[in-house]
N, C-alpha and C positions, 0 to 999 in steps of 0.2 A: 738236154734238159732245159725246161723253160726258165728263165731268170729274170730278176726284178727288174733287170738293168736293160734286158734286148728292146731292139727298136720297135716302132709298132708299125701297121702296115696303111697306105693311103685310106684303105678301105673306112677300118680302124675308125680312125682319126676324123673320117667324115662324120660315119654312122655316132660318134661322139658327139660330135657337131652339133649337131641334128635336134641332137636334145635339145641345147642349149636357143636353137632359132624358135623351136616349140612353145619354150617358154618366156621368149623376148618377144614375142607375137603380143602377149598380156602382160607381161613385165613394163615394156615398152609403149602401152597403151595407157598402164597407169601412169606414168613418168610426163607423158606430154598432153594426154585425153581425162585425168580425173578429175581434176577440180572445174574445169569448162563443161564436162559433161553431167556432173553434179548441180550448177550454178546454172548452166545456158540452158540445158536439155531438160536434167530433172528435176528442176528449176527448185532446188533448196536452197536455202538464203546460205551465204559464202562461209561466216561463221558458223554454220552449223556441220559445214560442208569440211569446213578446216577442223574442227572436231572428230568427227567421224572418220578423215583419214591418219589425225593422229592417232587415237586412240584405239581402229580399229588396227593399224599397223602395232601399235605395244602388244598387244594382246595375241593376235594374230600373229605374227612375228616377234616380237622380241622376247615374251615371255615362254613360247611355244618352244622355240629354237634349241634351249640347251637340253630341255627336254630329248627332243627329238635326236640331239647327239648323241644320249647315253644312249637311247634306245638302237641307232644307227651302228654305234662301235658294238654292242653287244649281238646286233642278229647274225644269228649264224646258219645259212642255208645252201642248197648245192653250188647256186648260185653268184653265192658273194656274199659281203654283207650290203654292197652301197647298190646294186645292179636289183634287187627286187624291188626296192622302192619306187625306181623308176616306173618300173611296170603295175604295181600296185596302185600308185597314184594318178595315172594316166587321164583314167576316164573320169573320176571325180572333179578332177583341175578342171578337163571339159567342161563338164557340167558344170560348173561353178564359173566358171569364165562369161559362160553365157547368163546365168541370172544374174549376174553383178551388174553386167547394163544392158540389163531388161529396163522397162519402165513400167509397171505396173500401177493404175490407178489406183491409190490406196488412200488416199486423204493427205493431208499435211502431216501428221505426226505416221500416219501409218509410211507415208514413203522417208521418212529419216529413219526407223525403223526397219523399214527392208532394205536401205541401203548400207547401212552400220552392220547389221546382221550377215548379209552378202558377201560385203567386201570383207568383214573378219574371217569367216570361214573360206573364202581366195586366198588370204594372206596366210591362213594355217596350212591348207593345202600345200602352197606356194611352198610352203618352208618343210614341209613334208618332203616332197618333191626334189625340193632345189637344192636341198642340203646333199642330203648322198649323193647325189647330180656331181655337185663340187666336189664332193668326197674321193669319187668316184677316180677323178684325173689324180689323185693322188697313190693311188693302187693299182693306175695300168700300166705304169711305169715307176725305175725308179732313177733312170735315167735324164739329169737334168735337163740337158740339152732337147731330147724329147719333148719334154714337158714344155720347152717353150715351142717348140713346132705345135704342139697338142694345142697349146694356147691362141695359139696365133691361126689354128684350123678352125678353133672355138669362136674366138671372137669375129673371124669374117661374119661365118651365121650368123652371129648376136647383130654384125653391122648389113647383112640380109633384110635380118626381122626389122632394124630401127629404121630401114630405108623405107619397106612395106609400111610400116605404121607413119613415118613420121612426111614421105611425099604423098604417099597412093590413100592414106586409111580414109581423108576426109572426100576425095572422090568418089571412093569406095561407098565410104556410108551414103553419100548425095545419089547416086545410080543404084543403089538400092534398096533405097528408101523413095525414091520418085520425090526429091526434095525433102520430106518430113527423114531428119535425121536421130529421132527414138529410134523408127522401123530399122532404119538404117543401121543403125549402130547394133540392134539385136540380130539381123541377118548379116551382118559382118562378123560379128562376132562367133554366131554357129559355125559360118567357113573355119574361122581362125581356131576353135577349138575339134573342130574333128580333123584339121591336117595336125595341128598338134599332136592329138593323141596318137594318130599313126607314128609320126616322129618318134616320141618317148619309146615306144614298142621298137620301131627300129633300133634307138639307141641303146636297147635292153638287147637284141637279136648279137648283136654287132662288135659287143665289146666282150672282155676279159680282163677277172681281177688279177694280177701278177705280183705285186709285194705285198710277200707273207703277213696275213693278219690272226695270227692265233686270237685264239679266244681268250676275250675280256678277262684278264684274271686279277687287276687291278679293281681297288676300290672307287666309286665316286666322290671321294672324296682326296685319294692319293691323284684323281686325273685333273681335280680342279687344285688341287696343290701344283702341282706341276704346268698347266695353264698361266696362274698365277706368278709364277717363278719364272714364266716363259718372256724376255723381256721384246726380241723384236715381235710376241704375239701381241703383248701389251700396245705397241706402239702400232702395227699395223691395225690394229681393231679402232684406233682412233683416224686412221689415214682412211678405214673405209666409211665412216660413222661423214667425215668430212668429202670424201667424193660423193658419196649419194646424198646427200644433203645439197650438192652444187646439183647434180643430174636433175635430182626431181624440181628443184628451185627453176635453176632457169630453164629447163625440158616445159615444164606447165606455163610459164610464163609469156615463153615466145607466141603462144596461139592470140595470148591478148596485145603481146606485145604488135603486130601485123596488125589487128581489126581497132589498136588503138592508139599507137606511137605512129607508126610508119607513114607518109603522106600518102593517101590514095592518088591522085593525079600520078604523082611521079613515079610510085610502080607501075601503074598501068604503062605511063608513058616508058619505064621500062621493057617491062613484058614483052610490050608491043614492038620492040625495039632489039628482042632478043627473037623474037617469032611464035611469043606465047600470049594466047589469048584465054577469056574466059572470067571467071570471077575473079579479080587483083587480091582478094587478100588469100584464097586457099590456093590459087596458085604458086604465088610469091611466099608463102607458108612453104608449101613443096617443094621448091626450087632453093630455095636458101637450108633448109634442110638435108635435102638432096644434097646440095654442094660441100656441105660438111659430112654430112657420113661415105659420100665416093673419094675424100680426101682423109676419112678416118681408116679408109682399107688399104689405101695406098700405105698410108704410115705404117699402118700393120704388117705390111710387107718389110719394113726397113725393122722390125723389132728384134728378128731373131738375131741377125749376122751384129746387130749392136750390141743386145744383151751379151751373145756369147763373149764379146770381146772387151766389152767396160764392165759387167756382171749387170742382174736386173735393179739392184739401188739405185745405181747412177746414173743409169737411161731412164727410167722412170721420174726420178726425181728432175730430169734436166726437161724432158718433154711435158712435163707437169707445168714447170713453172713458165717454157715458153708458152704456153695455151693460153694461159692466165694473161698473160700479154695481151692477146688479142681479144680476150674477152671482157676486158679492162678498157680496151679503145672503145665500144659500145656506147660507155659515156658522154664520148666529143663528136658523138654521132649526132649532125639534126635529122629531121624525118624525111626529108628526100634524100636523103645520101644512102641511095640504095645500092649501086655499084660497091658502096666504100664498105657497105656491110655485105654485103656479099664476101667480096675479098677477105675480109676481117673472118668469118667463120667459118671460110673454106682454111685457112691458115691455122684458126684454133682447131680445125678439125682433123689436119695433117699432124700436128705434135700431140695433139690427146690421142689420138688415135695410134701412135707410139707408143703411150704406155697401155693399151687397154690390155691385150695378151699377160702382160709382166703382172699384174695384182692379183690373179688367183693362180696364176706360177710362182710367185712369194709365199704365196701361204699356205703353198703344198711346200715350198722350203721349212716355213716355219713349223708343219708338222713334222719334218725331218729333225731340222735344230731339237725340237721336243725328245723325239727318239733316242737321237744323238747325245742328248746330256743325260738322260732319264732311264734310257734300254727301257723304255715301256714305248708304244704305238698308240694316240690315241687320235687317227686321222679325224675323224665326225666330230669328237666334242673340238679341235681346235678349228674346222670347219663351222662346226656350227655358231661358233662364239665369233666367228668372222662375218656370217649370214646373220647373224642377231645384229652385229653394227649396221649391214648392209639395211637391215629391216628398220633400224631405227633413225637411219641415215635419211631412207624414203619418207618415213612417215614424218621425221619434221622439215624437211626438203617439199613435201606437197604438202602439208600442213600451213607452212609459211604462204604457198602462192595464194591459199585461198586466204590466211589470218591479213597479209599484205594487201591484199585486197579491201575486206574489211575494212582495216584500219585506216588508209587512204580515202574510204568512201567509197567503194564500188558500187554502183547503182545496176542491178542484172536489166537486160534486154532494154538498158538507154543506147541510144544509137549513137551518142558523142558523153566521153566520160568525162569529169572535170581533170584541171590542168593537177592537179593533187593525185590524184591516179591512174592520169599518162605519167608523170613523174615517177612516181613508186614502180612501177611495170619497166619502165626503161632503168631503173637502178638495179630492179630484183634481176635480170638476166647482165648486169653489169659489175657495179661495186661489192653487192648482195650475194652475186654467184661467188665472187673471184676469191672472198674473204678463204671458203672453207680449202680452197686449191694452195692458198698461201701457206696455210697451217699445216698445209700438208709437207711441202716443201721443209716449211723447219723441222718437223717431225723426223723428217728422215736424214737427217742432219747423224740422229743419234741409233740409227738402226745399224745392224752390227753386221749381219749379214751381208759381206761386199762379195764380189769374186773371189777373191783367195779363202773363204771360208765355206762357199758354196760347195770347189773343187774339194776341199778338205772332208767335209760334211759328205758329198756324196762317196768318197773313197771308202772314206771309214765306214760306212754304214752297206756299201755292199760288198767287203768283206768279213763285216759282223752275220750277213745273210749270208753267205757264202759257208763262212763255217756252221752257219744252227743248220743249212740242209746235209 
């Protein structure tokens, strides 16, 4: 008989995968390409730019999200509940991927308008999407130790997609686009959403729900009581609210950080020097990126055999706060010391890339905790109230690079910025990033969930399964 608890197979686990690269394709293009491609490309002045991706992110995401929970824990098809939305949402993500950067000539107020518009209805998708996505790894297993293999399958792809987006995307758009990088970005973007939607389809073919999800017989109002009472839910929804607030911060910031901090001479004389030639700053953009996400997979490989053996609190939280380390030296960086920041974000990229598996393995725990104290199941709404942080994590995370701009004086398509916002741009991917990594760090100080409660939690909960079948 099938059980909550059995292992799941390589296959599995990829075709799960899959998803998630799908949507790190676009996830991960807004994270390092929206406010440059707003400000450089579709040349909206910065604060308006920084508006548009706040407030298309609240709306689109944060308000959207718990919605989209109750509706998620309540469908009931042959299916699943969390596996048709993947495949429902598929083609529309597509489609929406690609008009979001488009460039369409529409006047000044008409292109703030199509881009407010666009990216909202992305960001609703998105949450459409991405929610039972997450949901989903909480239902094909109930087997902890899985779940961190499951994680740890999941986040290579995610560190696939941020490789493709974050060395290859701006070459990509330059080749073609034959230079003019609008074209480029719009025919980059069609690739990235039709392998996508195959993706989602595979990762709809591929899987199987397995812990028992009866039907919703709780009220909406008994599941937001129970949310509420949920205390490491409480605390993790702040620990994501502050990661993605650091990702989109200094993820947007680095493209100006390179064409405005970094000394030209001395990468090139780098480059040159490593055996790379070409344009200095999107190469050395590529390469220092590159160097951190091929040292975010290696870490990913050390996650499981640590988590199983310290529990995911304390790996997590130790690997957190060494990253910050390094992304903290940034600061006593001058602008040739390219070697020293290379080193520095291959090093933040080996320890962050330790916890990246472990936070949506936590909070498929914390939908267990839920179960566990409550005997009610409500995977999607505590998913969803986790991807609502994550939404509202992004949106003032890229909100900031472009208000930080702003505020500093950014002057769009000046060839040299004043020394007031080189300064800002080298703080935002430094003191500016490291703050919300610290908070997080205390935060989990007070999270309850160690190892010995993990083991406990999943004991008791699949022989609570065991005797309803």
């Amino acid at each position: 008989m099938t059980t909550s608890t059995e292992r799941l197979s390589v296959g599995e686990k990829i075709g799960y995968s899959l998803g998630d690269l799908a949507a790190n394709l676009i996830f991960q293009t807004f994270i390092t390409f929206l406010a440059f491609f707003y400000t450089d490309i579709y040349k909206i002045p910065a604060g308006t730019a920084s508006a548009i991706i706040f407030w298309g992110g609240v709306f689109g995401g944060v308000v959207f999200n718990p919605i989209m929970g109750l509706i998620a824990d309540r469908t009931n098809t042959r299916w699943g509940k969390f596996r048709p939305w993947v495949l429902w949402t598929a083609v529309p993500f597509g489609v929406l991927s690609l008009l979001a950067f488009s460039t369409p000539d529409l006047g000044e107020n008409g292109k703030i308008w199509y881009a407010a518009i666009t990216y909202t209805l992305l960001v609703t998708i998105y949450a459409a999407n991405n929610l039972p996505y997450a949901a989903l790894s909480g239902v094909l297993t109930g087997n902890m130790s899985e779940r961190n293999s499951l994680s740890s399958y999941r986040f290579v792809a995610v560190m696939v997609a941020q490789f493709v987006i974050q060395v290859l995307l701006l070459p990509l758009v330059l080749a073609l686009g034959d230079g003019d990088q609008a074209v480029g970005f719009r025919r980059t973007m069609m690739g990235f959403a039709i392998i996508g939607t195959i993706f989602f389809i595979i990762t709809f073919l591929t899987t199987k729900e397995r812990v028992p999800t009866p039907k919703q017989k709780s009220t909406i109002k008994e599941d937001l009581v129970d949310l509420f009472r949920n205390k490491p839910w409480l605390l993790m929804l702040v620990v994501i609210v502050m990661v993605f607030i650091n990702l989109a911060l200094k993820g947007g910031s680095y493209i100006y950080y390179f064409q405005y901090y970094v000394d030209r001479a001395a990468l090139t004389q780098f480059l040159d020097g490593i055996g790379f030639h070409g344009d200095p700053v999107s190469t050395g953009f590529g390469i220092f990126n590159g160097g951190g996400i091929i040292m975010m997979i290696v870490g990913i490989g050390f996650t499981r055999k640590l988590a199983d053996r310290f529990g995911k609190r304390n790996v997590f939280s130790a690997g957190l706060f060494a990253s910050t380390l390094f992304l903290l030296a940034f600061v006593f960086f001058p602008p040739d010391a390219i070697g020293t920041m290379m080193v520095s974000q291959i090093l933040h990229g080996f320890f962050y890339g330790i916890t990246i598996p472990l936070l949506w393995a936590m909070i498929a725990d914390v939908a267990d905790y839920s179960e566990w104290k409550n005997n009610r199941r409500a995977t999607a709404i505590v998913f969803s109230a986790m991807i609502l942080g994550l939404k509202f994590g992004l949106a003032v995370g890229g909100a900031l690079v472009a208000k930080l701009l702003d505020v500093y004086g950014y002057v769009r398509d000046a060839a040299v910025q004043s020394p007031e916002v080189v300064q800002g741009v080298k703080l935002s991917i430094s003191i500016y990033a490291s703050i919300p990594f610290l908070i997080c760090c205390v935060i989990l100080f007070f999270y309850e969930i160690n190892k010995q409660m993990e083991t406990r939690i999943e004991t008791e909960l699949a022989q609570r399964r065991r005797a309803a079948s």
